[in-house]
N, C-alpha and C positions, 0 to 999 in steps of 0.2 A: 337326230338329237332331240327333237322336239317331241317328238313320240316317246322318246324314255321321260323326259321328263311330265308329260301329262300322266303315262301310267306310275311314273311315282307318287302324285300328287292325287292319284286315286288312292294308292296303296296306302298312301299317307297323309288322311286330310287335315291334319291339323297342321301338316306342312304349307297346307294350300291358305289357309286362316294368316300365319304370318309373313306367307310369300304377299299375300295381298295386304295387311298391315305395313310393311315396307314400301313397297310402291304406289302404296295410299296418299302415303305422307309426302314421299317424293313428289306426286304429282300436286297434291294440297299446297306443295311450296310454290306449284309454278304460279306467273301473277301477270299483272299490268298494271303500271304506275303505281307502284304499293298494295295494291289491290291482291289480295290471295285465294286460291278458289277454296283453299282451308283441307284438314287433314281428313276433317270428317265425310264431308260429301268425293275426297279422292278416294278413300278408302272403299266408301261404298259402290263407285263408277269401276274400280277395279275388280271388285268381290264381285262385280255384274258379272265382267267381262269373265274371270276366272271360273266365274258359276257356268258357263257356256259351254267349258269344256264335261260337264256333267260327273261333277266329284259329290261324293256320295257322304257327306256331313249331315250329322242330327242336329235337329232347329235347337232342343233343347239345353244344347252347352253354353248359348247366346243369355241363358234365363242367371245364372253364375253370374256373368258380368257384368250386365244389365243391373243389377244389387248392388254390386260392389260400387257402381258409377252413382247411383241416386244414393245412394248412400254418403258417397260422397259432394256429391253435391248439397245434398240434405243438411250435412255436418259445416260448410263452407261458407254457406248462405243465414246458416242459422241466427247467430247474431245481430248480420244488416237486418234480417227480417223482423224481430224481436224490435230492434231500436228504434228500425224505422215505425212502431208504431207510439214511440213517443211524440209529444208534443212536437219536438223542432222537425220531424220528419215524419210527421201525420199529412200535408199538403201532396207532398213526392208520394206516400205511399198510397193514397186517397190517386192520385197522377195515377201512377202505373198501375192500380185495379181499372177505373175508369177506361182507359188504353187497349189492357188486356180483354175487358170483356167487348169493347168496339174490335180487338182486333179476332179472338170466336165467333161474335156475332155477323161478321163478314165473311169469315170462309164458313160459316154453317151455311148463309143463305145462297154463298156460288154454290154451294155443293146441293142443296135442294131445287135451285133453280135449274140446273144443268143435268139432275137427276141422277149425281153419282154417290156410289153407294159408301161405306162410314169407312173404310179402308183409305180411298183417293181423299172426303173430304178431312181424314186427320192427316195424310200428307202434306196434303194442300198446305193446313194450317202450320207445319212444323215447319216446312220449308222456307213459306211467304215471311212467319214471325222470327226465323232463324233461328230454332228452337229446337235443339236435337233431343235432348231429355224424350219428346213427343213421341219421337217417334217406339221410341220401349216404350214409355207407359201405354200406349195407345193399342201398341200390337199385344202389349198382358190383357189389356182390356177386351181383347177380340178372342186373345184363346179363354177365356174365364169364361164370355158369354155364350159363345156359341159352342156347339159339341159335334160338330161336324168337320173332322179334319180339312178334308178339302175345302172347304168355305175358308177354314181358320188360314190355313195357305193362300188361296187366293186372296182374300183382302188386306193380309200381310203384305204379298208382295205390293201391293198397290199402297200403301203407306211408304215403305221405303220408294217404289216408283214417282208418288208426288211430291215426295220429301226432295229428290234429286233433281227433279224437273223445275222447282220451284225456288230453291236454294239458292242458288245463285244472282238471282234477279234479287231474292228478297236480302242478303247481305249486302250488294256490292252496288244495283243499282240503287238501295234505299239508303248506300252512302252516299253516293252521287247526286241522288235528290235533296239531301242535308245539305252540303256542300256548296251547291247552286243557288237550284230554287227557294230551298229550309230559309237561309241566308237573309234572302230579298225578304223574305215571309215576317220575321222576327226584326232587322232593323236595317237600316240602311250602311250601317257596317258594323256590323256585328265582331269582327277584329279590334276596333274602338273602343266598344264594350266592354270586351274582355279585360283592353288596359284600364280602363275605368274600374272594374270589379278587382283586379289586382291591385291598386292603387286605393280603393274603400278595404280591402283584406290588408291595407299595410306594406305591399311591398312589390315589387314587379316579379312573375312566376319564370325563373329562367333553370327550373328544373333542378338545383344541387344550390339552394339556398339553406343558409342558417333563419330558422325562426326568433333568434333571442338577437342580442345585438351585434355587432360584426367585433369577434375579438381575435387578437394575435397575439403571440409570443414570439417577447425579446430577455434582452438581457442589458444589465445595467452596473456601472460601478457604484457602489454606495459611496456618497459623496459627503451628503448631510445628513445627519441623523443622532438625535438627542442618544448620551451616553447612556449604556444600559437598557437600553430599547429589545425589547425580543419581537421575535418575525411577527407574535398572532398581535400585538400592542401597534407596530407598524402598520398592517393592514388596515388595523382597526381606524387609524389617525386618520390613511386615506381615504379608506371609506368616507368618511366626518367628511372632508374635504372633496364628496365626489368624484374621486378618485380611487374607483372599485381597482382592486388587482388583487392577483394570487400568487405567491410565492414557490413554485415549484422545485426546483433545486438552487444550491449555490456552491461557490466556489470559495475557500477561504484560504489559509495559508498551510492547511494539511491536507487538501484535495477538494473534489468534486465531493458533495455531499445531498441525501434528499432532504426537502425542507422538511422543519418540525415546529411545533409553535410556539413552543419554550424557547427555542435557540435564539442566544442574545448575540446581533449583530455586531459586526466590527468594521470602522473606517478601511476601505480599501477591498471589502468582500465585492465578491458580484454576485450577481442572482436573477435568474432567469423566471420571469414573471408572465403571465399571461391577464391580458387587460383588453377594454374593450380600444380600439381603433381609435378612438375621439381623444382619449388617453395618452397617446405616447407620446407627444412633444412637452404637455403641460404635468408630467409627470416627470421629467426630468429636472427640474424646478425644483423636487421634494425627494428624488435621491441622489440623483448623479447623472456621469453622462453616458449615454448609451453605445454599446461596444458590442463587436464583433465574437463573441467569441462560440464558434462553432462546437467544439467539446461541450459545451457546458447546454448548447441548443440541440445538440445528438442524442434524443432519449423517445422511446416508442410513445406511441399516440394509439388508442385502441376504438374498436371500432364494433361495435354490440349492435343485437333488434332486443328491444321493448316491446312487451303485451302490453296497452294500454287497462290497465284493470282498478286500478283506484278510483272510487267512489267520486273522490273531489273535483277529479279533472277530466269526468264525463261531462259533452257540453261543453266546455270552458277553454276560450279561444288558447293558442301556444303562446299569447304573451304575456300570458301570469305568469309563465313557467320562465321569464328573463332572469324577473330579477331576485328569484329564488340561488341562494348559495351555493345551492346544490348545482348548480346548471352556469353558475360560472365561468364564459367560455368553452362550451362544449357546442359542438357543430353538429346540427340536425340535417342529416344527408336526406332524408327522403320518408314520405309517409305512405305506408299502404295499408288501405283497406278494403277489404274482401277481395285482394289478388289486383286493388289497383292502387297507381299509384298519384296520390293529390298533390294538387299544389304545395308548397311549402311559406304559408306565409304567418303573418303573424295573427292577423282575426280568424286564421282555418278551425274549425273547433274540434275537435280530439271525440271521437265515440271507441266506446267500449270493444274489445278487441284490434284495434287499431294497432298499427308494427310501426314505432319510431325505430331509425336506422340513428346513431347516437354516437358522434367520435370525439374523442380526448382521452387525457389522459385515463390510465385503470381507477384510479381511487374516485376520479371523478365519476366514469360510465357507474363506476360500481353502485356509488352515493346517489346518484339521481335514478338509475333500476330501481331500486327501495321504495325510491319515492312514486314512481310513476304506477308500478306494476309487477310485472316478474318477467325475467327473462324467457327470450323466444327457447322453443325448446330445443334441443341439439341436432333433432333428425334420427333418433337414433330408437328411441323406444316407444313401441306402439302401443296402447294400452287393448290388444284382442281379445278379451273375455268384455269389456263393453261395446266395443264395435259390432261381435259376434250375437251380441244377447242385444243390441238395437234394433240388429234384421231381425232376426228371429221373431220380437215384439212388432216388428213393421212387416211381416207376412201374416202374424195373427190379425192385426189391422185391418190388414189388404183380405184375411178372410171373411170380414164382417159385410153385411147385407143393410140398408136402407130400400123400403118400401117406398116408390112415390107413386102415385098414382097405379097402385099395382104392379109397377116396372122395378125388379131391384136392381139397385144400382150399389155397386163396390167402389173402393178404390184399384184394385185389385194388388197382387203381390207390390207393380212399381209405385205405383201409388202408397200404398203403406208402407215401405221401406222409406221413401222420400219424406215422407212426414215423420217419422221416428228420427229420422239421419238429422231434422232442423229441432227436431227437438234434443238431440243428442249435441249436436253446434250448440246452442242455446245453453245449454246444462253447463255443460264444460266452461262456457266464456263466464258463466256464474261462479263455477267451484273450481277452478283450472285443475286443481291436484285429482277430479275425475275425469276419466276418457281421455289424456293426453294421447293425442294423433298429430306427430310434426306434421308444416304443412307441406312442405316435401312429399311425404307419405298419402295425403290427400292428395294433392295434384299428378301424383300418379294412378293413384285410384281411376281419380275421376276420366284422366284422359285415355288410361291403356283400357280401362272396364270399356269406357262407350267405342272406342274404335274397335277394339277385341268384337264385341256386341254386334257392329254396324258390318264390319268384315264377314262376319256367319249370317247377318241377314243378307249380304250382298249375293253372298254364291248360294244360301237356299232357296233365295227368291229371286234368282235368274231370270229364268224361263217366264213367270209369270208378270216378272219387271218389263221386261221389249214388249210380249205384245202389249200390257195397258198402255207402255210410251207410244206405241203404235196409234194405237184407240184414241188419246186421250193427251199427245203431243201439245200438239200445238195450241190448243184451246185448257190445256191444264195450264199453262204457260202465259195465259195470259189471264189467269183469274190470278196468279199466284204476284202479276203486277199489280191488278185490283187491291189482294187482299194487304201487298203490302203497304201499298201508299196511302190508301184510304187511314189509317188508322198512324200513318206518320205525320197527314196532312192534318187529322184532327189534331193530333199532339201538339203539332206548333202551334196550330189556333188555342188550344185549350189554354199550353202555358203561357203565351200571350196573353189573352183576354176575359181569361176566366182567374186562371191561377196567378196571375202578373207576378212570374218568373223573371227572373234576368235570362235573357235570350241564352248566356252559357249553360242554366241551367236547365233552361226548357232543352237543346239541345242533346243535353249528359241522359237526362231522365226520359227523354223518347229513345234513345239507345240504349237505355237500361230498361223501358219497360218489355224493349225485344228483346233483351239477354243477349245482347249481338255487343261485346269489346271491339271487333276490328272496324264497327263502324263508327263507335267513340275515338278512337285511335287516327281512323280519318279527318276527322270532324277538329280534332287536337291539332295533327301536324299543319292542318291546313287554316288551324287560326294561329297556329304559331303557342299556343296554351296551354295548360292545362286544368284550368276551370270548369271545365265543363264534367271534369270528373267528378267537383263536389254535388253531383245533381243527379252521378249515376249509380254508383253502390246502393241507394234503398229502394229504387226501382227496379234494378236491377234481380236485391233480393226477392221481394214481394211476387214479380213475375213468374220468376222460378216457381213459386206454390201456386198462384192464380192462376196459370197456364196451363198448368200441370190438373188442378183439380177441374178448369171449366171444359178443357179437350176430353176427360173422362167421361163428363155431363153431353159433350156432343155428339161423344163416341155412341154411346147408348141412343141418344134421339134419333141417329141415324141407324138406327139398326130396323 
């Protein structure tokens, strides 16, 4: 049985490419105490093992995917990268360059001290900074430069061999280092902190908070009320009277009806109101008395994402946005930005592309979309003549030469596709109505291109994977602890005593300047928080290009 299926998997290598995408993943899930070894580095330990049986796949199908993934990643990042180079997050992006180039200049100098050649030392650095992007761009940059297959082969496989070696330690123990030691580093309880910084933001972060004021809906008999009174004149009274509410439906003596603002009240109506909390006992004072009535409370509530895109409310914390009419009682389920998700409180401040999660009623979601932005997009349509004409522009790119000292230096194809991709993110969060790409559609990109990718280097670069693990085990493995911590431990000192961070955020932005989520995500459950995430999106973005452009820069030196 096992013999027919190896010779199928000759007959049929691109059978062998998603056998090993599958049990990639599978294995990526396995963990310890939260901790996951990730889909990426499973995919490739398997692509290893499957390369073993000697299935006979061209490296070249990998170059496809590898596109589609920077590209999306390019598009995703765009924005954070962009904004973070404004004013309120010039400090963080200033942060995670500084970071990035201590955390290059540490695997360049393991890698010249120890005398390995530009294959192992851009492993090294993908793995230790948990930086998969690196590993394509880094392996484009080796077939550009050199013209000798077999070279180009062997220090291939040796990138994805340091990448795999290194990986691990540099995600899971440089959470563990956070968690611990990071800890002590930053303050003597950094959980304190955290409620302290929730509590200056306005509110405590318990994850499905309203930013505006806490309101609900009842219902009410109209009891008192001047003759001739219509619904919009009532509101208006109480408003006067600090007593904000909204008239939603009511009940008269010919049925259930929805409210209008013309409609002139009558002694004995009910009317189902939505008001803030602080509101419902000293409001019954000014209509009536409050009643049960479930019919009249039975009506759907809707539930929308927001592109944050209006000029006025880049910057500008979510509690301007209370006591605006539009926002009335509508509950702010969750904010995400660049794929994470931030606190919800009332001083968070709102940037450009940002996704409020928005529920109330339709006319409300509807009224305040208008105001903020434009709705998320459906999922549905792709805009592919921009996508398509981005690569395209981002391989011309990647074909361009710089001169330095006589050495030229490329981006090469990953490299110039990746910078078109933040320039194409960028473009779109400007003019929405060009390059729509739901983010659905992206986050598939992004995640099937790079395993797709990692899976064909894993079984082309078998053979040449064991022996360097062989060679280059044990002591790759321990530069890849160097390279990580060295430049986690300057991070906390930095945000500390240079940058005087809030310890949440020195945390968020040393996890963002590694591009490493599941060691924010640590760092979160284990403060109980999630502040640390306003400190990691523009870190995050920036890395993504810094990383990416200074591993190409070392790629070359080590050549």
């Amino acid at each position: 049985m096992f013999l027919i299926i190896v010779e199928f998997l000759r007959a049929q290598p691109i059978a062998a490419v998603f056998l090993t995408l599958a049990l990639g993943n599978l294995l990526g899930r396995l963990g310890v105490r939260g901790l996951q070894l990730g889909s990426v580095p499973g995919t490739l330990i398997i692509g290893v093992l499957i390369g073993q049986l000697d299935i006979p796949i061209s490296g070249e199908h990998k170059v496809f995917f590898l596109l589609l993934f920077l590209f999306a990643t390019g598009f995703s990042v765009g924005p954070g990268f962009f904004s973070g180079l404004r004013k309120d997050g010039a400090r963080l992006a200033l942060f995670s360059f500084l970071l990035c180039l201590v955390t290059v200049v540490t695997a360049y100098a393991a890698a010249m001290i120890l005398e390995w050649d530009a294959g192992t030392g851009a492993g090294l650095l993908a793995g230790a900074s948990t930086t998969s992007p690196l590993v394509g761009i880094t392996s484009d940059v080796l077939r550009e430069a050199l013209s000798d297959p077999a070279e180009v082969a062997r220090l291939s496989s040796n990138v994805a061999m340091g990448y795999a070696v290194t990986y691990l330690f540099g995600a899971a123990g440089t959470a563990y280092f956070l968690v611990t030691v990071g800890f002590r580093m930053l303050d003597r309880d950094v959980k304190a902190r955290c409620r302290e910084l929730e509590r200056e933001l306005g509110g405590a972060d318990t994850g499905v908070v309203s930013a505006y004021r806490s309101w609900d809906i009842r219902a009410y008999r109209i009891e008192r009320l001047s003759a001739g009174m219509t619904l919009d004149q009532l509101q208006a009274q109480l408003a006067a009277r600090d007593l904000p509410m909204r008239i939603l439906r009511m009940r008269n003596a010919s049925g259930l009806h929805e409210a209008r603002p013309d409609h002139t009240l009558q002694p004995e109506d009910v009317v189902a109101v939505i008001l803030p909390r602080r509101c419902a006992v000293d409001i019954t004072g000014a209509l009536g008395t409050e009643v049960a009535d479930r019919e009249l409370l039975d009506f759907p509530i809707t539930v929308r994402r927001v592109v944050v895109t209006t000029e006025r409310w880049i910057g500008q914390p979510l509690k301007l946005l209370r006591d605006r009419p539009e926002f009335s009682g509508l509950g702010l389920r969750s904010i995400i930005r660049s794929g994470v998700e931030l606190p919800v409180l009332p001083e968070s401040k709102l940037e450009r592309e940002d996704v409020l999660e928005l529920m109330g009623t339709s006319e409300q979601v509807v009224k305040a979309i208008a105001l903020i932005g434009r709705p998320e997009a459906d999922g549905v349509t792709t805009d592919i003549p921009f996508m398509a004409g981005a690569i395209f522009l981002g391989l011309c790119a990647g074909a361009l030469q710089l001169m330095i000292g006589g050495v030229p230096i490329t981006l090469g194809m990953g490299g110039g596709v990746l910078v078109l991709g933040l320039i194409a993110g960028w473009l779109h969060a400007r003019v929405p109505r060009i390059g729509a790409i739901p983010e659905a559609s992206i986050q598939l990109l992004h995640r099937l291109g790079l395993e797709l990718f990692i899976a064909i280097v894993g079984i082309t670069s078998s053979a040449g994977f064991v022996i360097g693990l062989k060679e280059k085990g044990l002591g790759l493995f321990a530069a890849g602890v160097v390279v990580s911590l060295i430049p986690a431990i300057l991070g906390l000192l930095m945000g500390r005593y240079v940058f005087k961070f809030h310890p949440a955020i020195t945390l968020g932005a040393t996890c963002g300047s590694r591009t490493e989520a599941a060691a924010l995500a640590v760092v979160q459950n284990t403060l109980k928080s999630r502040t640390p995430a306003l400190g990691f999106t523009v870190p995050f973005a920036v890395a993504n290009i810094v990383l990416a452009t200074l591993a190409i820069l070392m790629v070359h030196m080590l050549l």
